[in-house]
C-alpha positions as CSV (number, residue, x, y, z in Angstrom):
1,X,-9.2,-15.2,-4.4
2,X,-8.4,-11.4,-3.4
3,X,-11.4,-9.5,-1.9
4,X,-12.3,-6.4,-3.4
5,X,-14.3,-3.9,-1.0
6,X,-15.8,-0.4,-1.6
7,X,-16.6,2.2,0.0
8,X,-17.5,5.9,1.1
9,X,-15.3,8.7,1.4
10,X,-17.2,10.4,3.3
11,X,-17.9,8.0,6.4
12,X,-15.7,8.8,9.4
13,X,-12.6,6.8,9.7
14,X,-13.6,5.6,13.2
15,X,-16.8,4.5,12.5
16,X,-15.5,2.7,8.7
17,X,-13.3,0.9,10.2
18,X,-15.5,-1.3,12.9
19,X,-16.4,-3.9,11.1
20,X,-19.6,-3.9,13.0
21,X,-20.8,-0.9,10.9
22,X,-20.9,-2.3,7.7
23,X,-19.2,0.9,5.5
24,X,-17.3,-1.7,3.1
25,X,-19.6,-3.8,0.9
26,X,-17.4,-6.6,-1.2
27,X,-18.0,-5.7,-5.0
28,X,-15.6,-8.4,-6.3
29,X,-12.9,-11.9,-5.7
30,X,-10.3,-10.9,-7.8
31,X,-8.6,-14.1,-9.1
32,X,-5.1,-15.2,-7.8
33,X,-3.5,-17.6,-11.0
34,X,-0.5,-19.0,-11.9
35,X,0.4,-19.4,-15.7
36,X,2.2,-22.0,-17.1
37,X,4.9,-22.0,-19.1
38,X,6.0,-18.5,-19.2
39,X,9.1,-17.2,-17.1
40,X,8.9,-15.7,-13.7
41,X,9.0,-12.0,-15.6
42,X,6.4,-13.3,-18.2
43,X,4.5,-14.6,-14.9
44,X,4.4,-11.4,-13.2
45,X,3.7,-9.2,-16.2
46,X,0.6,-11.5,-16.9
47,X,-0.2,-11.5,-13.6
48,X,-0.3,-7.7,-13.3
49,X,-2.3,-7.3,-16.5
50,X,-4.7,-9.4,-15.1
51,X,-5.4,-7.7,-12.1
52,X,-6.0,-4.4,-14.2
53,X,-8.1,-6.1,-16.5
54,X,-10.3,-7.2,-13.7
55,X,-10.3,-4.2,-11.9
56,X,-11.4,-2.0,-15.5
57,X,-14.0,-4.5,-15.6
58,X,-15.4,-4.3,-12.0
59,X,-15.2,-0.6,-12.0
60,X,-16.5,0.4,-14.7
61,X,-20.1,1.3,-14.2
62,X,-18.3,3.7,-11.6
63,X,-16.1,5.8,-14.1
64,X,-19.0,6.1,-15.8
65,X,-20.7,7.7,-12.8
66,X,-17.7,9.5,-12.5
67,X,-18.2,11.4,-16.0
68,X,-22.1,11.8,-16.5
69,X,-23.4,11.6,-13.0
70,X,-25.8,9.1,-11.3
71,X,-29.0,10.1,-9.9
72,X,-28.9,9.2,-6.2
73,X,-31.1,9.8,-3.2
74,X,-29.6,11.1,0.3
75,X,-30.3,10.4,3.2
76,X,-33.4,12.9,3.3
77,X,-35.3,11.2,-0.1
78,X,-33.9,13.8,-2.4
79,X,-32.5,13.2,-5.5
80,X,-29.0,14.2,-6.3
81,X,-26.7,13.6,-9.5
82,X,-23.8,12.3,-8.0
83,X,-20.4,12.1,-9.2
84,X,-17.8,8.7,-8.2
85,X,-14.1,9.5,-8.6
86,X,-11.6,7.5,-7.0
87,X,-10.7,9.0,-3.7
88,X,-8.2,6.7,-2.4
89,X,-7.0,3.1,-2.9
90,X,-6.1,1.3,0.5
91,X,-3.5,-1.0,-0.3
92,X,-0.2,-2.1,1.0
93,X,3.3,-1.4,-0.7
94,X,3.6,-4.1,-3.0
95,X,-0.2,-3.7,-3.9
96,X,0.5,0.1,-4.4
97,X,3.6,-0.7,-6.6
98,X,1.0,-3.1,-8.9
99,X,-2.0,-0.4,-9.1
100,X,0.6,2.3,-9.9
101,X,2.2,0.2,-12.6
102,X,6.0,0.3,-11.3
103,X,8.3,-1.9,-11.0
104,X,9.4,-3.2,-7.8
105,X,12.3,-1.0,-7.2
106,X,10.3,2.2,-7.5
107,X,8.4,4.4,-5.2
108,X,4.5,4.2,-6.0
109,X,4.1,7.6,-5.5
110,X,7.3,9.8,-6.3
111,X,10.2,9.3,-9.3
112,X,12.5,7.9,-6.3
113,X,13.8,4.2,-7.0
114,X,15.6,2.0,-4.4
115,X,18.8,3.5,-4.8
116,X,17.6,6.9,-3.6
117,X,15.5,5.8,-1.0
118,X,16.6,7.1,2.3
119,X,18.6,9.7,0.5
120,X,16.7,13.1,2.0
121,X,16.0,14.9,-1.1
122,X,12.4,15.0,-1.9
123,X,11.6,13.6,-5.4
124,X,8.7,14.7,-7.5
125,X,5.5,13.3,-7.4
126,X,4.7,10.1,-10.3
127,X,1.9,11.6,-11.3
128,X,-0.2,9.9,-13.6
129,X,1.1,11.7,-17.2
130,X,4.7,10.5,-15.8
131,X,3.5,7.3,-15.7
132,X,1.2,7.1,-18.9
133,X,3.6,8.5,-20.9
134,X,6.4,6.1,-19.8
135,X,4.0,3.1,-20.6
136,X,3.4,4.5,-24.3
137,X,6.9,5.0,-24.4
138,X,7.2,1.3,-24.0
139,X,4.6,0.6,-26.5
140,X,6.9,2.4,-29.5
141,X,10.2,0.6,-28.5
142,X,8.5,-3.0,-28.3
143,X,5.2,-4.4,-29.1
144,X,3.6,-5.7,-25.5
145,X,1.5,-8.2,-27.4
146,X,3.9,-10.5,-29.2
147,X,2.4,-13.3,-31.0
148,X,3.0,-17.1,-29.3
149,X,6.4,-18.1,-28.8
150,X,8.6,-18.9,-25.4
151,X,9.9,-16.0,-24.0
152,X,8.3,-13.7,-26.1
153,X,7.5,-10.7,-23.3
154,X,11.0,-11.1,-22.4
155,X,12.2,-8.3,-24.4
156,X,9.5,-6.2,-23.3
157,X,9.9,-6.9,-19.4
158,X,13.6,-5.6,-20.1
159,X,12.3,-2.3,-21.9
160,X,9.5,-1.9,-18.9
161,X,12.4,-2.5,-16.1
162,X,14.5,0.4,-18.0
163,X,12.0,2.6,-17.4
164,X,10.7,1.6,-13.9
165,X,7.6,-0.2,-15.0
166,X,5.9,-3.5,-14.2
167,X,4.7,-4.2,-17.8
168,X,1.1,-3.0,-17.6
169,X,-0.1,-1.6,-20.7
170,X,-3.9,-0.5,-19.7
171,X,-4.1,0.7,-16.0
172,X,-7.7,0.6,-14.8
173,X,-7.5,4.3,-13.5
174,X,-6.5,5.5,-16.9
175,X,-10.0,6.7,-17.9
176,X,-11.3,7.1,-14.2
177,X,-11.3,10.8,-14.4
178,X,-8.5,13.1,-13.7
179,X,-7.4,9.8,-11.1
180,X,-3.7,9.8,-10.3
181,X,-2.1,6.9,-8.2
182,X,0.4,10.0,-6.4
183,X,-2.9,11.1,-4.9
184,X,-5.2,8.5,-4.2
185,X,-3.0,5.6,-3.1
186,X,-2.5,6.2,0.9
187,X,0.0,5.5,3.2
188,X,0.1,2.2,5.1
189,X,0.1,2.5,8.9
190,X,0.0,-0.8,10.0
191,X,3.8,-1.9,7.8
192,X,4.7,1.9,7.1
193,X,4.7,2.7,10.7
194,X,3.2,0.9,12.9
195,X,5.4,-2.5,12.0
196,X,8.2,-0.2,11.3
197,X,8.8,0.6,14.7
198,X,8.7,-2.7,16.2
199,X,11.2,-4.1,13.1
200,X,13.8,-1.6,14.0
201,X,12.9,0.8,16.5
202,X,12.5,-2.2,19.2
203,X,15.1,-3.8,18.0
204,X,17.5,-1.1,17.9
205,X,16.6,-0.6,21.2
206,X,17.1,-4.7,22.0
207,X,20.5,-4.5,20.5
208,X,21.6,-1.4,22.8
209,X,20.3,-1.9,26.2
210,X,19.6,-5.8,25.8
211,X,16.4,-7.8,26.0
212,X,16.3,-8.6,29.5
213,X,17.0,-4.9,30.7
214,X,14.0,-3.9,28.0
215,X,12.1,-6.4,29.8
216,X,12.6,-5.5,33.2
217,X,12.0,-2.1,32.9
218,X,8.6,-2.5,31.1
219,X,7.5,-5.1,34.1
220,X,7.9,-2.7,36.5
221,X,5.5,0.2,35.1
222,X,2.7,0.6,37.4
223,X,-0.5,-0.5,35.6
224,X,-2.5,1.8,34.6
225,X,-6.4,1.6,33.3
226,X,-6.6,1.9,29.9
227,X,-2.4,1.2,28.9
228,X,-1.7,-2.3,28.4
229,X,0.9,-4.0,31.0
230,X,3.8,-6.1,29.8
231,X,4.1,-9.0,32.7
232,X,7.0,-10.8,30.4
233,X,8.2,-8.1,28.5
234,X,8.2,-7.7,24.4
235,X,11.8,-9.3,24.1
236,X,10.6,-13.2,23.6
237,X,7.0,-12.2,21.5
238,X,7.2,-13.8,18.4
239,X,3.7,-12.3,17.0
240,X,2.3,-8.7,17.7
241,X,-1.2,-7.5,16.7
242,X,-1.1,-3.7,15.4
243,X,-3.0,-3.1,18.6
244,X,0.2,-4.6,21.0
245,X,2.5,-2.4,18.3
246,X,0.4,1.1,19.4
247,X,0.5,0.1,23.2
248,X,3.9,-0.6,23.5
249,X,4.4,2.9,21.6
250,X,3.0,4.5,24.4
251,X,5.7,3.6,27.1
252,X,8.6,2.6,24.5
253,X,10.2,5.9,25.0
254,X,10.1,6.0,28.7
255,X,11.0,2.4,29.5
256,X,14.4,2.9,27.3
257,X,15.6,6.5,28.8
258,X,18.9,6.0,30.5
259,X,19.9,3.2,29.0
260,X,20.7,4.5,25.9
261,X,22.7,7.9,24.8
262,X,20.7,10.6,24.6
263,X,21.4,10.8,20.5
264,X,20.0,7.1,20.4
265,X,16.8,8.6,22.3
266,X,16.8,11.7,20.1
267,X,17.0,9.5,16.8
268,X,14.2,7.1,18.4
């Protein structure tokens, strides 16, 4: 089952994020299936439906809130008619892909698809008419919900690939509000940057100057209180905890200078 936590917006990163302060409170399991007989695209289609299914369900009582107003207390006793939109959707890529209803070749949260990745234009935002319209677009060329026969979404996976979808015909955030997926779906430190640099930065860096020299050159720092030491280097690790991936950020740069051309250390 897939954990579904809440909460505030309002609650200071620092402090929501220790899990000794208690600022997510688990409103849900969402269920993790596997259908039978259907095709892989069949599979992930149903799959995807599911999980907006469940999500419109668990959420609802919240876009509710969202359009009337709830009375609430503060933190003083007073009452106040407070209002729930969706703020943002932590997730990582392939989760944002499935909340924003795109296929896996497209951005979550621009028109960009894999083959324009990389490419330095900036692409407009998928904002949530983009994507809406798209899906009823869908709806008039095929009908989603064929009746009972093998392969029968398989002419609608093809129509929804065409168009950069994943097959969902009811996204959750629909009706939450003025909610779009461009806005509340955040980036992902921990793979989007974070994992990113020890992927390819490090190993850039590995390639160039070696592993050994990279080692050598980051056992010989002087330790310092409050910078992590690397006694046998980062060449040999096999796992690295997002903590190890920020600590090794903050000498990376300094450990590599002279071994590589100064447009290497430029482009690192």
């Amino acid at each position: 089952m897939h954990p579904l936590l809440i909460s505030l917006a309002n609650i200071d990163a620092g402090v929501r994020m220790k899990a000794t302060s208690h600022a997510f409170a688990l409103i849900a399991y969402l269920p993790i299936v596997k259908f039978v007989d259907v095709t892989d695209h069949e599979q992930s289609i149903l799959k995807a439906r599911l999980f907006h299914l469940c999500l419109d369900k668990v959420l609802g009582p919240l876009k509710t809130a969202e359009a009337t107003g709830e009375v609430m207390s503060d933190s003083l006793g007073h009452n106040r008619i407070v209002h729930t939109p969706l703020a943002v959707y932590i997730a990582d890529y392939p989760e944002q892909q499935l909340v924003s209803c795109v296929a896996g070749s497209q951005s979550p949260v621009t028109t960009a698809n894999l083959s324009q990745f990389g490419d330095g234009s900036t692409h407009p935002l998928r904002t949530r008419h983009i994507t809406l319209s798209a899906i009823k677009g869908s709806i008039s060329r095929v009908h989603p919900y064929p009746p009972q026969s093998a392969r029968a979404l398989e002419p609608y996976w093809r129509v929804c690939q065409s168009l950069g979808l994943n097959g969902v015909v009811k996204p959750f955030w629909e009706d939450w509000g003025a909610a779009c997926p461009s806005i509340f779906l955040t980036h992902d430190p921990l793979h989007g940057l974070h994992k990113f640099f020890w992927d390819h930065l490090v190993k850039w860096a590995i390639n160039i100057m070696t592993g050994p020299e990279l080692d050598t050159r980051l056992k010989v720092l002087q330790p310092r209180v409050g910078v992590k030491h690397w006694p046998n280097g980062v060449s040999k690790l096999k796992q690295v905890t997002g903590r190890e991936y920020r600590e090794l950020q903050k000498v990376f740069i300094a450990s590599i200078n002279g071994a590589v051309d100064p447009p290497v250390m430029r482009a690192l």
